[in-house]
Structures are given as structure tokens and as C-alpha cells.
Backbone bond lengths (Angstrom), bond angles and torsions (degrees), N, CA, C in turn:
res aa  C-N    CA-C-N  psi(-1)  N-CA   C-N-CA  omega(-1)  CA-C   N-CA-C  phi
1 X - - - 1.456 - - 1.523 108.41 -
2 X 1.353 109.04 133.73 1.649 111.75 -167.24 1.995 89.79 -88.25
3 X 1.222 98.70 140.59 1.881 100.41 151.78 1.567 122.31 -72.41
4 X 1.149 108.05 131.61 1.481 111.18 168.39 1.539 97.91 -60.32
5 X 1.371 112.99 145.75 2.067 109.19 149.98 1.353 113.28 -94.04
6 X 0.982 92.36 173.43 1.619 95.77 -168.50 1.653 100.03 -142.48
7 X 0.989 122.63 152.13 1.997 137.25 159.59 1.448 100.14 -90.32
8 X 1.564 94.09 152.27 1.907 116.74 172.82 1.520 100.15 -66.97
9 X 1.049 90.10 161.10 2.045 121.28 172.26 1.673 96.47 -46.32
10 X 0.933 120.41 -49.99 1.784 118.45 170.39 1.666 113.28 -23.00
11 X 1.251 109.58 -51.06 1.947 115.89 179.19 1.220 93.12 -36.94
12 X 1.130 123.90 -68.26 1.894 135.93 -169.29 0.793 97.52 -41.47
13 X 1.579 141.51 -47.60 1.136 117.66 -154.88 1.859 137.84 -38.28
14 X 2.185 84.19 -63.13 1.181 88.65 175.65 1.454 143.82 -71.95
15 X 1.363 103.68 -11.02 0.996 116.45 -167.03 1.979 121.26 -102.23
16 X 1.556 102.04 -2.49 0.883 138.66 152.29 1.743 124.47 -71.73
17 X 1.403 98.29 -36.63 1.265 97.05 -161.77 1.914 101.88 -80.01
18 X 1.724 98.93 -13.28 1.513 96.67 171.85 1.781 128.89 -79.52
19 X 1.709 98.38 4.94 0.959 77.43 154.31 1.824 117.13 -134.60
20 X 1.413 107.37 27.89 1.587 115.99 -169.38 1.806 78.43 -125.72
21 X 1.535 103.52 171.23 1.098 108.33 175.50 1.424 97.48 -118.84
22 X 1.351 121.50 -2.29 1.505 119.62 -159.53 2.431 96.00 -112.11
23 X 1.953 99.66 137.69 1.514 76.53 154.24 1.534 139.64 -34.61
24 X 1.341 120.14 120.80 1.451 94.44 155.37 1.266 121.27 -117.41
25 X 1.783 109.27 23.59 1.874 91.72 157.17 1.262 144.62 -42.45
26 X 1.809 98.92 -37.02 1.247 107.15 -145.50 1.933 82.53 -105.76
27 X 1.273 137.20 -3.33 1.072 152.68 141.49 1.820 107.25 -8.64
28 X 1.967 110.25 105.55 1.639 101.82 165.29 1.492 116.22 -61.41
29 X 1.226 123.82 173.88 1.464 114.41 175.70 1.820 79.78 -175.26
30 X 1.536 93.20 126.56 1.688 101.94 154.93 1.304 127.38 -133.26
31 X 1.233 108.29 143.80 1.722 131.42 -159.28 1.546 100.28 -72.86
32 X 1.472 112.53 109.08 1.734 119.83 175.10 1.657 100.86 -54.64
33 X 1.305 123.55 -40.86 1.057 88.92 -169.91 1.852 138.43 -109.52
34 X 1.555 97.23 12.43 2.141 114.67 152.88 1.184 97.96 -108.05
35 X 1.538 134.24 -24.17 1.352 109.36 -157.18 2.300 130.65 96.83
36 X 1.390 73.27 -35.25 1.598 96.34 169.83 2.142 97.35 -35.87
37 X 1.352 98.08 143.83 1.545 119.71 -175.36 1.338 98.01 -124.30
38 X 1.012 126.64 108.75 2.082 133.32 154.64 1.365 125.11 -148.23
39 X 1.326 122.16 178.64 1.547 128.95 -165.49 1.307 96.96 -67.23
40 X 1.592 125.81 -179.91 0.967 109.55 177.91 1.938 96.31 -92.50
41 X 0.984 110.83 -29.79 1.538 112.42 174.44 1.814 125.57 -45.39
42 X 1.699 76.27 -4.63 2.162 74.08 178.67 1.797 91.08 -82.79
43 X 1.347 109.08 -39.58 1.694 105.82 -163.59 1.627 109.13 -29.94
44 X 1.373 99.34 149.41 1.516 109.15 168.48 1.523 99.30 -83.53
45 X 0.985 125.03 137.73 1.725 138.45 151.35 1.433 109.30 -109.19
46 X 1.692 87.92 129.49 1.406 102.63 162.16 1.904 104.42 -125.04
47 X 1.570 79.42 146.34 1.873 90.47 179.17 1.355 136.61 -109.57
48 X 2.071 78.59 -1.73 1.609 81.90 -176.42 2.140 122.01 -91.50
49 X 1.267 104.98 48.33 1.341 127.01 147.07 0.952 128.07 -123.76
50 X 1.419 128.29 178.06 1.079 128.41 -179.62 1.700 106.53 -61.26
51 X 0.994 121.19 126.32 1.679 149.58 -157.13 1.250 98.39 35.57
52 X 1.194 119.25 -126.59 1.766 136.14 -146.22 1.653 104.20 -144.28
53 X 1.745 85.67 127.11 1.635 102.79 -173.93 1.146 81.63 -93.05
54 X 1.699 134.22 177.85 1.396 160.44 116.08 1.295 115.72 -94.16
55 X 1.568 108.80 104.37 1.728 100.13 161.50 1.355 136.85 -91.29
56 X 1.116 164.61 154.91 1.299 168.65 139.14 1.976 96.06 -15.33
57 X 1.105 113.21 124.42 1.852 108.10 163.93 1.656 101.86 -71.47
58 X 1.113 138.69 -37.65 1.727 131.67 -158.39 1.384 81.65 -75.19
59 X 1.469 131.55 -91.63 1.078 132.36 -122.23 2.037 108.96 -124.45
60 X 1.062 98.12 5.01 1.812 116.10 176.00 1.839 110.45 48.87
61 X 1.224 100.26 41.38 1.775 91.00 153.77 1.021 96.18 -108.89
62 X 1.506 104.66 168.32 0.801 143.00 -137.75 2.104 108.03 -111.26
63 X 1.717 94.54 98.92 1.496 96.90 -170.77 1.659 118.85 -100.86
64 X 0.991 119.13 19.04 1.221 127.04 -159.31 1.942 118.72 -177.82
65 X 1.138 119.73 109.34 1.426 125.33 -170.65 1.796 100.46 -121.63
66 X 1.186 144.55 116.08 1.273 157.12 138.77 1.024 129.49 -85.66
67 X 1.640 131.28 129.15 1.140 138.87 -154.34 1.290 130.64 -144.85
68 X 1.014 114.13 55.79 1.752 126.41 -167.44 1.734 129.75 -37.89
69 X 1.399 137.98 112.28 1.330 135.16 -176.11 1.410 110.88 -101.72
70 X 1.269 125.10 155.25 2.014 110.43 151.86 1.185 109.89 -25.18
71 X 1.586 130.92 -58.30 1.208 136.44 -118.48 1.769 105.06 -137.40
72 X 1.250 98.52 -27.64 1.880 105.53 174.26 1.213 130.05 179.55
73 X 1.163 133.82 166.50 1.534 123.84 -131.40 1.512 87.17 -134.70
74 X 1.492 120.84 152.34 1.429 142.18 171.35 1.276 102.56 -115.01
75 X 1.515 127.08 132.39 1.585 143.87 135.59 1.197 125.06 -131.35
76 X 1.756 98.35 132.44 1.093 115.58 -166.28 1.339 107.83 -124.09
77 X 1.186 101.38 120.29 1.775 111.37 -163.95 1.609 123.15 -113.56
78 X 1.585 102.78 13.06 1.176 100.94 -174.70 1.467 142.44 -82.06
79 X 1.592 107.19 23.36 1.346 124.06 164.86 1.660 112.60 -85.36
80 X 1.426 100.05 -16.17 1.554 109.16 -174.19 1.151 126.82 -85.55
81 X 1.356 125.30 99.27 1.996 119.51 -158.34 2.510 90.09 -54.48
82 X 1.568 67.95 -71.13 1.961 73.36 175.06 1.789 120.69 -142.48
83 X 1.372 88.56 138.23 1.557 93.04 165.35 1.925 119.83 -98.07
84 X 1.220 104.93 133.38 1.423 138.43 -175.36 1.396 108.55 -97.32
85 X 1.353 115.43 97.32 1.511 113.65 -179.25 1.720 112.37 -114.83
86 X 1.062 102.25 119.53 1.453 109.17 -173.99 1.707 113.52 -62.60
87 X 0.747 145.54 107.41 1.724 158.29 -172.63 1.923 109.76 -99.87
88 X 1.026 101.07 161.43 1.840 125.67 -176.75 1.473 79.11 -74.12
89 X 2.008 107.49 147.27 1.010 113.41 150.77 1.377 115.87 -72.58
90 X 1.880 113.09 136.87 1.209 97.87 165.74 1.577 149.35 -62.23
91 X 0.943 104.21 137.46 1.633 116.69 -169.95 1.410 104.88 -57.54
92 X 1.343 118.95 141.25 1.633 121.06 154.89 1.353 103.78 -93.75
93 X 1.308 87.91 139.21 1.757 93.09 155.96 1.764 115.85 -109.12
94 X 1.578 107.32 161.90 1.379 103.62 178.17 1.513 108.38 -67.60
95 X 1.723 110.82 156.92 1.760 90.56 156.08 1.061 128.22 -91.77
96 X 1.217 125.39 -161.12 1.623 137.59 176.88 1.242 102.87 -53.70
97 X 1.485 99.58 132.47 1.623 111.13 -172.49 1.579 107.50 -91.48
């Protein structure tokens, strides 16, 4: 049996980023089913289906499914207990002068 190869969590990036406005490389994400905690950039991607799997590196289910249309995009995240997205500290503003 041949191995598929696969690309890092990086593939996601861009194509992710059309529909987040925020990185999500650097994004936690943990695998429902070991438990395992990592970026999303550790995921294995594979492309050879229709769009882009994300697997778990420990244990290879499957945490992340993307699915590109002309017109609109599918994600399916239900290998993922939660995603952790790192954000800008919020800004103060001055008050009323």
C-alpha cells in the first residue's frame, strides 16, 4: 500500500484566510478524538480530494474538512473539540475630550 503525502497546516492558510480575516496558522486547535493540542499549521493536509482535509499529526483523524465553490465555501470542523485564535490586543481609545 503506497502512502498518500500530505502538506503542513500552512495549505489552510490561504484559503482559510478567505473566509476569517484573522491568521489561522498560528491558531490552537484540538483533535476530539486523542485530545492532542497544536497550531493549526502542524495539521497534515491532503489535497487529493475534493478540497483540503486536515489531519490530527498524533493520531490522523480527521480535524478539519474545506471545500471551495465559485460562489461559497464549506467547513467542517467537527474533529475539532476547539479552535484558539490568537487576536490584536485590544486597543484603547482616548475619551471624550
Amino acid at each position: 500500500m503506497t502512502e498518500m503525502s500530505y502538506l503542513d497546516g500552512n495549505m489552510l492558510d490561504g484559503p482559510m484566510h478567505e473566509l476569517f480575516t484573522v491568521d489561522l496558522s498560528t491558531a490552537m486547535g484540538r483533535c476530539e478524538n486523542c485530545g492532542m493540542t497544536g497550531s493549526m499549521a502542524s495539521l497534515h493536509v491532503y489535497s487529493h480530494a475534493p478540497g483540503l482535509v486536515g489531519r490530527c499529526p498524533s493520531c490522523e483523524a480527521v480535524m478539519v474538512r474545506l471545500v471551495r465553490g465559485p460562489d461559497r465555501a464549506w467547513l467542517d470542523m467537527r474533529g475539532t473539540t476547539y479552535l484558539q485564535v490568537p487576536m490584536p490586543m485590544e486597543q484603547t481609545f482616548p475619551g471624550p475630550l
